[in-house]
C-alpha positions in Angstrom: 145.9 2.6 141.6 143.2 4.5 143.5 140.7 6.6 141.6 140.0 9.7 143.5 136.7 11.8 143.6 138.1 14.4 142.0 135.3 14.0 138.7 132.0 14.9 140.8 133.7 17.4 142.6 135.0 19.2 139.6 131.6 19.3 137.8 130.2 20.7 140.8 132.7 23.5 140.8 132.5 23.8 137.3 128.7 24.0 137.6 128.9 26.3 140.7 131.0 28.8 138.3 128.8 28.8 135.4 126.2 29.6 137.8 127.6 32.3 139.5 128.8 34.1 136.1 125.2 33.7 134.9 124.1 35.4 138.2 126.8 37.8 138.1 125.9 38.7 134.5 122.6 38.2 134.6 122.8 41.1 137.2 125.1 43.3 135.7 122.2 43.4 132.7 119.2 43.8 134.8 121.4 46.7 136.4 122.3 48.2 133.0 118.5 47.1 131.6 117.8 50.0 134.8 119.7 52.4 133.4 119.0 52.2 129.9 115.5 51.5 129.8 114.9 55.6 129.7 116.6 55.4 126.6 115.0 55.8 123.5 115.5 52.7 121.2 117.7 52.6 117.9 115.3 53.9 115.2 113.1 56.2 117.6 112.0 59.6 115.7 109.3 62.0 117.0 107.7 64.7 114.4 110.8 63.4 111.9 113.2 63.7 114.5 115.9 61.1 114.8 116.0 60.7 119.0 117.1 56.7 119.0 119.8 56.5 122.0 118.9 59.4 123.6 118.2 59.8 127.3 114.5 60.9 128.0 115.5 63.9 129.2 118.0 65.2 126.8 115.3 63.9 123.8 112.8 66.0 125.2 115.3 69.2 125.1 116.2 68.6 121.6 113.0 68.3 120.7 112.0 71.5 122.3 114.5 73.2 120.4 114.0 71.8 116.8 110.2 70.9 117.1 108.6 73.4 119.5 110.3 76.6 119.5 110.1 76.6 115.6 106.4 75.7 115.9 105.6 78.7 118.2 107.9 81.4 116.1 106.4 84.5 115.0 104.5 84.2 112.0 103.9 86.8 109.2 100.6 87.1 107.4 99.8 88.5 103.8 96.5 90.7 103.0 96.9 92.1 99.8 100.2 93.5 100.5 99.1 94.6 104.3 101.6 92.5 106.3 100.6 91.5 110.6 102.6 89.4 112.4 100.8 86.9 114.3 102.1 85.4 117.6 101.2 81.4 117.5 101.7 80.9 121.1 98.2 81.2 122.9 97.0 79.1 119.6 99.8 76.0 119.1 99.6 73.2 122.0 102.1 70.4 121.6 103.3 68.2 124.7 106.6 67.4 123.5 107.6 65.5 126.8 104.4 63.4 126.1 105.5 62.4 122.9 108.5 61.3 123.9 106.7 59.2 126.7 104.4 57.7 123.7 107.9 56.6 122.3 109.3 55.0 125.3 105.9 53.6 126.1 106.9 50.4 123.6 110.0 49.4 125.6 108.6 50.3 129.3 105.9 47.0 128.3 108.9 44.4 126.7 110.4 42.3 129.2 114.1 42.8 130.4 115.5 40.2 128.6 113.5 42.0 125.4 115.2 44.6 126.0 118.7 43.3 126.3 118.5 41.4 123.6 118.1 44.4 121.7 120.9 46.5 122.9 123.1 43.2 122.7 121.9 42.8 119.2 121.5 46.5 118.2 118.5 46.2 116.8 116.3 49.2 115.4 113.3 48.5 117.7 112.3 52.2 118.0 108.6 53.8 116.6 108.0 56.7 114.6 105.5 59.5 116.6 104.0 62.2 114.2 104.3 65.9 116.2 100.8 65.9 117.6 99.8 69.9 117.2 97.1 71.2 118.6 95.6 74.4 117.4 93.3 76.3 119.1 90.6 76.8 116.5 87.9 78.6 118.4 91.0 81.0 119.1 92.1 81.4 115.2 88.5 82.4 114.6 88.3 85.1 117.1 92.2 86.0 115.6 90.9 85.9 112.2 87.5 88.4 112.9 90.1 90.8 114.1 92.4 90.8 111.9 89.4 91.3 109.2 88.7 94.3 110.8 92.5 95.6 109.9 92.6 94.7 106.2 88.9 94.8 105.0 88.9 97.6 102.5 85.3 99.1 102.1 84.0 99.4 98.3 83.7 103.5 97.4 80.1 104.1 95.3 80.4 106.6 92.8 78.7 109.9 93.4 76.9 111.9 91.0 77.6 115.8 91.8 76.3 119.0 89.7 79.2 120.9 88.5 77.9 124.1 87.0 75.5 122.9 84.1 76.9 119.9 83.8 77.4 116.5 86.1 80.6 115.1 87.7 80.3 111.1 88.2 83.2 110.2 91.2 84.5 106.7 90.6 83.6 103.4 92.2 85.7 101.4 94.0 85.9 97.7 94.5 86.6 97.2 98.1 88.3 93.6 99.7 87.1 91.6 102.7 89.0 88.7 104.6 88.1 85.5 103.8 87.9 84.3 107.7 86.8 80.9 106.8 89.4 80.2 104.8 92.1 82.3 106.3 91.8 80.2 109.7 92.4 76.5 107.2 95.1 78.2 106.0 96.3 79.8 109.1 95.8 76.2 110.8 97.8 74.2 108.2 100.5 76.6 108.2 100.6 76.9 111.6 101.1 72.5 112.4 103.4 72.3 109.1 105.7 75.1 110.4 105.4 77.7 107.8 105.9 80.9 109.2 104.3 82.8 105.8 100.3 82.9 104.8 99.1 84.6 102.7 95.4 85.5 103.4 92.5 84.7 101.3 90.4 87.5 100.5 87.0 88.4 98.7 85.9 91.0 96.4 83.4 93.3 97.3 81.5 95.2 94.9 80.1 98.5 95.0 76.7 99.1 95.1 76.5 102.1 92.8 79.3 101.7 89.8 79.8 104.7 86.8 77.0 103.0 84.8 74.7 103.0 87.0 74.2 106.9 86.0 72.5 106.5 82.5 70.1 108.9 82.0 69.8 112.3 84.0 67.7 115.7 83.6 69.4 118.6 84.8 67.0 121.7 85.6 69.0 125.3 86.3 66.0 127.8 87.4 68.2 130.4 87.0 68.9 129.3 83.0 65.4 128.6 82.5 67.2 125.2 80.7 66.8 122.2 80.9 70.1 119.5 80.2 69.9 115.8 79.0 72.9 113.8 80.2 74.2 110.3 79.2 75.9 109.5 82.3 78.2 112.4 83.1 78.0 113.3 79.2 75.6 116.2 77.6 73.4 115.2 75.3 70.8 117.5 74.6 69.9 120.7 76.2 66.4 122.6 76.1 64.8 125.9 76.7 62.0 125.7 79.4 59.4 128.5 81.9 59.7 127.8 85.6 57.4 127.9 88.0 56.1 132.0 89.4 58.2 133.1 92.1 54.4 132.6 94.3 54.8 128.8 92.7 58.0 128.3 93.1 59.5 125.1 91.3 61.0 122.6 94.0 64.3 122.3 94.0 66.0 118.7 94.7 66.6 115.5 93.4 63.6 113.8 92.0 62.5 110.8 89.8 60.0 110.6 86.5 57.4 108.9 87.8 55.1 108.1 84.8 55.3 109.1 81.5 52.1 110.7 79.5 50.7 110.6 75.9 47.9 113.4 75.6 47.4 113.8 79.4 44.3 114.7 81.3 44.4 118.0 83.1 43.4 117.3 86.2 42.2 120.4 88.5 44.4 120.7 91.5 41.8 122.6 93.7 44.0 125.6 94.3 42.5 129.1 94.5 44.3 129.8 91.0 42.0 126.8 89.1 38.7 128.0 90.8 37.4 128.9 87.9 38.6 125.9 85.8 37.2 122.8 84.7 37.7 119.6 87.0 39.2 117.7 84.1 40.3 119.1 80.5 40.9 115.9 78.2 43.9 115.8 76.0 44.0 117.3 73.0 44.3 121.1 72.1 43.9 123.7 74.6 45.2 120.9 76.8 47.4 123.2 79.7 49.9 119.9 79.6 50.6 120.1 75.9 50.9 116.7 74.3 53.7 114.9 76.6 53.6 115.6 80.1 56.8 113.5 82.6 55.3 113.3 85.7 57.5 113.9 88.6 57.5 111.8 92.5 57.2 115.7 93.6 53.9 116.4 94.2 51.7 118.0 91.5 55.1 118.7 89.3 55.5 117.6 85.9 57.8 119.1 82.6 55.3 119.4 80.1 54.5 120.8 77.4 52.5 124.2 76.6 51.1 126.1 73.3 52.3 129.1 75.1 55.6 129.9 73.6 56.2 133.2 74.5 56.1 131.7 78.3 59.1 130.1 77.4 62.2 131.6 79.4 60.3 132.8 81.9 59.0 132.3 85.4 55.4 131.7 84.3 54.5 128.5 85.6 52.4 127.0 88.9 56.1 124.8 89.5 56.3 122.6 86.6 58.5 123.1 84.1 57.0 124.0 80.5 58.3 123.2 77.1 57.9 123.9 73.4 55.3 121.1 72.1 58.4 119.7 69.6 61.1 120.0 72.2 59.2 118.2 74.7 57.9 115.3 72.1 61.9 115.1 71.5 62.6 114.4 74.9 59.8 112.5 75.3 61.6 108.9 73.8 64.7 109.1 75.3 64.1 108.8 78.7 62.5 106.6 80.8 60.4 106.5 84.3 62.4 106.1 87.1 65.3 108.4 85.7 66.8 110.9 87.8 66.0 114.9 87.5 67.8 117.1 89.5 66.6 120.6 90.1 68.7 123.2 91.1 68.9 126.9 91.7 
């Protein structure tokens, strides 16, 4: 029996087959490798997103509407109650077709057979990209300085006011400034972790001049002829006193005791009405100053006091203000230099 040739010839076929399916399928892959390889790989999230097996183009809408748009929403700020709304938009950068790009950027450098192999196998081959914000910081400061402007509440002083014969003491305030510094950290965090509510740091601001800061005052009312002690806006003590001749008018104003005086020296004042006085008369009796003398920061004015009693109550005086000897030594101790004295009509 004759063997035919049949064996070679079918390997070759068989070979020729095998080859041509491998070429066939080898091209079907490289020509679905071309249309998937602008997909995002199993396992791909961007800024916590899930985007795995999403087209380029259709991951880069999603994540414009759950990523960016939320990022760039209005956002309301707190100041003590005072509420602004702040737009983020000329202060939040984020690129969200670049980070999709930074996720694809894996697969575009694996080979094609890399990347079939992991859409035959359905592997997870995808990276995780954090949401890359960018904030505008020079911006937020500029944002911030404004909005301090807004809700900075100055401090109010208190006032001291004559009322009458007594004193009315108006009531401080503490007043609030923005903490810029720390309003744009907190502005910035809030603003790349998507909160859309801040509430602003701010600072207390004292006043400068508080209730206490009115301790002791003298009150002079020329027309009285008395003279009041006050504790703040409180009466303590009130005296008779002689005011100055209506040719030596005592100044009215607000003044400060500037020294205090045990026994004081006289001195002459070279005016036409001590011509005929000594240049000095020493303390002691006969003394025009009496035995305690507060010296005023008005010029040549001082409440003192006098052995003239009977002057007392009357306009007798060349400005200062005289006192009986024991109600002068009584007022002597409680106040001090520096303390306020307010003369008025």
């Amino acid at each position: 029996m004759r063997k035919t040739g049949g064996g070679p010839r079918a390997l070759t076929a068989a070979v020729a087959v095998t080859l041509m399916t491998f070429s066939v399928g080898f091209s079907y892959a490289v020509a679905d490798d071309f249309a998937q390889r602008e997909v995002l790989p199993r396992g791909t999230t961007v800024g916590g997103y899930a985007v795995g097996g999403l087209p380029r183009d259709e991951a880069i809408a999603q994540l414009r509407r759950k990523l960016e748009t939320p990022l760039l929403a209005p956002v309301t700020v707190d100041a003590r109650g005072k509420r602004l709304v702040l737009d983020p938009r000329p202060l939040v950068r984020i690129d969200v077709a670049a980070l999709v790009d930074k996720a694809l950027a894996p697969q575009r450098r694996t080979t094609v057979l890399q990347r079939v192999y992991y859409r035959v196998t359905n592997a997870e081959a995808g990276i995780a990209v954090p949401a890359e914000v960018r904030i505008d910081v020079k911006g937020l400061r500029s944002w911030a300085a404004r909005t301090g402007k807004a809700v900075n509440e100055r401090p109010a002083d208190s006032k001291l006011s004559v009322a009458g014969d007594g004193l009315r003491i108006s009531k401080s305030k503490v007043g609030w400034r923005l903490d810029e510094a720390a309003s744009v950290s907190a502005v910035q965090g809030a603003l790349t972790g998507g909160q859309r509510m801040v509430k602003l740091p701010m600072k207390q601001v004292q006043p400068r001049v508080t209730e206490r800061s009115f301790a002791r005052t003298l009150l002079v009312r020329l027309g009285e002829r008395r003279l009041y002690l006050f504790n703040q806006a409180r009466r303590v003590k009130s005296y008779p006193i002689a005011v100055g001749m209506p040719e030596f008018p005592t100044p009215k104003g607000w003044w400060r005791i500037d020294d205090k005086q045990v026994n004081p020296t006289w001195t002459n004042p070279g005016s036409a009405w001590a011509a005929g006085m000594p240049a000095f008369i020493p303390g002691g009796s006969g003394n025009p100053l009496g035995t305690r003398a507060l010296l005023l920061d008005a010029s040549g004015v001082a409440i003192h006091g006098t052995s003239n009693d009977g002057s007392i109550g009357t306009a007798a005086s060349h400005a200062c203000m005289r006192m009986h000897m024991w109600d002068v030594e009584d007022l002597f101790p409680r106040v001090e230099v520096g303390d306020r004295v307010i003369i008025a009509p």
